[in-house]
N, C-alpha and C positions, 0 to 999 in steps of 0.2 A: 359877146362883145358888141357895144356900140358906137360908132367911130361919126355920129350925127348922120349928115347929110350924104346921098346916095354922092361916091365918089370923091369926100371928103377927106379921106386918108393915103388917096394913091400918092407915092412918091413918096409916104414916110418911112421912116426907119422904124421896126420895131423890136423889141428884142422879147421872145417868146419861152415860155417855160412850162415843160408838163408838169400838170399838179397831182396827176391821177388817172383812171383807169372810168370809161363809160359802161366796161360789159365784164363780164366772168371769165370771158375768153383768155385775158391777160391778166390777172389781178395789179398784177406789177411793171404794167409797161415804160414806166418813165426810166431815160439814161440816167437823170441826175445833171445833163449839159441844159444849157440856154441855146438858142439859135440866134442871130441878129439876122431880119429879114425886111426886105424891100416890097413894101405895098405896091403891086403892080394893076391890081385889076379891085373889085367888086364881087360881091357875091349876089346872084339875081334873088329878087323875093322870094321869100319859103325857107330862105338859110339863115334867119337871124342869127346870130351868136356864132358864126361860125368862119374859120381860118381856113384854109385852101391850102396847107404849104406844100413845096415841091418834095418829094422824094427824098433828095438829099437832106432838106430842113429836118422833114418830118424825121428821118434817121438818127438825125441829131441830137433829137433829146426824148423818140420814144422807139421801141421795138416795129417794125414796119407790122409785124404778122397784128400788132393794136387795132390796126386800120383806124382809129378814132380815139381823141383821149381830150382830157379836159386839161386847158390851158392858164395860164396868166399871161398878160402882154401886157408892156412895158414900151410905151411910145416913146421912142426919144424924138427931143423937140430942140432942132437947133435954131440958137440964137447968134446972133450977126457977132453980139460982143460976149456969149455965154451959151455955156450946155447945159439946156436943164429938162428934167424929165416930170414927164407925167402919166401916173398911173392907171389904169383902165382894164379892165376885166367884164 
């Protein structure tokens, strides 16, 4: 995921979905739920592509024993006079 400029995304809302499985360990990790989550922080260089979620999130929509699992995100983008979303993976 590339969300541009370092610190660009904190404070959005996003809404997050396991797509799949990164190792053998789990073939089948995803709940089949979405998460909606609050960009709080950044992740320092060397993590490109990568979501941070809490415990609870990560519960949400994959098996915790996954440790890791490959995502979709779904930025929602609020407008003053309208909701409208945009996609990004």
């Amino acid at each position: 995921m590339n969300f541009g400029k370092v610190g660009a995304a904190c404070g959005r809302t996003s809404l997050v979905t396991c797509t799949g499985a990164t190792n053998l360990g789990d073939p089948h990790p995803c709940t089949g739920a979405s998460v909606v989550v609050t960009i709080v922080d950044y992740c320092p260089s060397g993590c490109r592509g990568t979501i941070d979620l809490s415990q609870e999130a990560f519960a949400a929509i994959a098996h915790l024993e996954a440790g890791k699992v490959c995502t979709s995100t779904l930025i929602l983008i609020h407008d003053l006079d309208d909701c409208s979303l945009w996609f990004r993976s």
